[in-house]
KELUM-545262 format. One line per field, with one value per residue (C-alpha): residue in three letters; z, x, y; residue number from 1. Coordinates in steps of 0.2 Angstrom, whole numbers, plus 5000, padded with zeros to 4 digits. Example, Ala and Ser with C-alpha at 12.3 -4.5 7.8 and 13.67 -1.06 7.14 Angstrom:
<atoms>
tivo c(ALA,SER);
c3 c(5039,5036);
c1 c(5062,5068);
c2 c(4978,4995);
gutor c(1,2);
</atoms>
This chain:
<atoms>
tivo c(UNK,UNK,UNK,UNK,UNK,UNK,UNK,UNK,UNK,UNK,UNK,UNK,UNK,UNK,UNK,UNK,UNK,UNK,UNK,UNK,UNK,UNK,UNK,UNK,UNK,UNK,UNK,UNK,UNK,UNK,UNK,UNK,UNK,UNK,UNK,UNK,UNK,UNK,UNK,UNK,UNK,UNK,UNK,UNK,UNK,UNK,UNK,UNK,UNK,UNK,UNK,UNK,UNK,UNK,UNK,UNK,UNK,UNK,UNK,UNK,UNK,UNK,UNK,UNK,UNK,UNK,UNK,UNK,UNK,UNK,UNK,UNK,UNK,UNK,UNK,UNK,UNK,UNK,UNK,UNK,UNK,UNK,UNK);
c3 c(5000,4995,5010,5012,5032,5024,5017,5028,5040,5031,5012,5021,5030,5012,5004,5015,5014,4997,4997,5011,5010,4992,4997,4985,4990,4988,4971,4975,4980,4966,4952,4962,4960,4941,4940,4935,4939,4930,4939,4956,4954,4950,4965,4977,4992,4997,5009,4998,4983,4991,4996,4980,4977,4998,4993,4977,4987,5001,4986,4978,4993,5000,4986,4975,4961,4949,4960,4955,4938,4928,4927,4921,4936,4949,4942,4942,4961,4969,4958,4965,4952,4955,4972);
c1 c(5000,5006,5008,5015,5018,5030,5041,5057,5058,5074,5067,5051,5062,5072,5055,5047,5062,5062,5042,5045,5060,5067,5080,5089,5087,5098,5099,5088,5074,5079,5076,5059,5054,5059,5050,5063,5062,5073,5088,5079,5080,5098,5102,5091,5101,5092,5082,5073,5072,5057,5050,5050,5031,5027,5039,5031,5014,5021,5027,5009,5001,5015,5018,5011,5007,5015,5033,5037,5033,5049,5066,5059,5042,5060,5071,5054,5053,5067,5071,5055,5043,5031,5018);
c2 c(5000,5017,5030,5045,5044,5030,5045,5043,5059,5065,5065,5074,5087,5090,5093,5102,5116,5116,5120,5132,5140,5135,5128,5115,5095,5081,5072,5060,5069,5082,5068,5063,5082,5082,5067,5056,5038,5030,5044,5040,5024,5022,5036,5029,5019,5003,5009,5026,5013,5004,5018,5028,5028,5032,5047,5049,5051,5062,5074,5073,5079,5093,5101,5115,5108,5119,5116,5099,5085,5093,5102,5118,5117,5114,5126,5140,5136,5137,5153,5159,5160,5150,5152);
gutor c(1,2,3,4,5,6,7,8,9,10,11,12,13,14,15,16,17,18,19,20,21,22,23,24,25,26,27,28,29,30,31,32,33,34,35,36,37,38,39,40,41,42,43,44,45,46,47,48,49,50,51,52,53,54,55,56,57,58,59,60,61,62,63,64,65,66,67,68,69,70,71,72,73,74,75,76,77,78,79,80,81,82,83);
</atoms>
């Protein structure tokens, strides 16, 4: 079962930072931002790699919508363009 309380507490603090204060994350949770599976994948240590779709979900329902999915949607965010 997918859950996003099964987000680790280090990948949630790295994304709630980037929401709230912009501030850059780690590669792996930068390719789950861009929405890159096949990178996350390959970054992701044993542990993050199972819970790649919990993480996924936690993403889904903390972020703005228009703040991750791509590079471009990233790269807006943290430069402060998008609210």
């Amino acid at each position: 079962m997918i859950d996003p309380n099964l987000c680790p507490l280090p990948i949630r603090a790295a994304i709630d930072r980037y929401v709230k204060d912009r501030i850059r994350p780690g590669s792996f949770v930068m390719l789950v931002l861009k929405n890159d599976l096949f990178g996350a994948i390959k970054a992701a240590d044993e542990h993050n790699l199972a819970l790649i779709p919990n993480i996924a979900a936690y993403v889904s329902e903390h972020c703005p919508y228009h703040s991750y999915g791509s590079y471009d949607l990233v790269l807006l965010h943290l430069r402060g363009g998008s609210e």
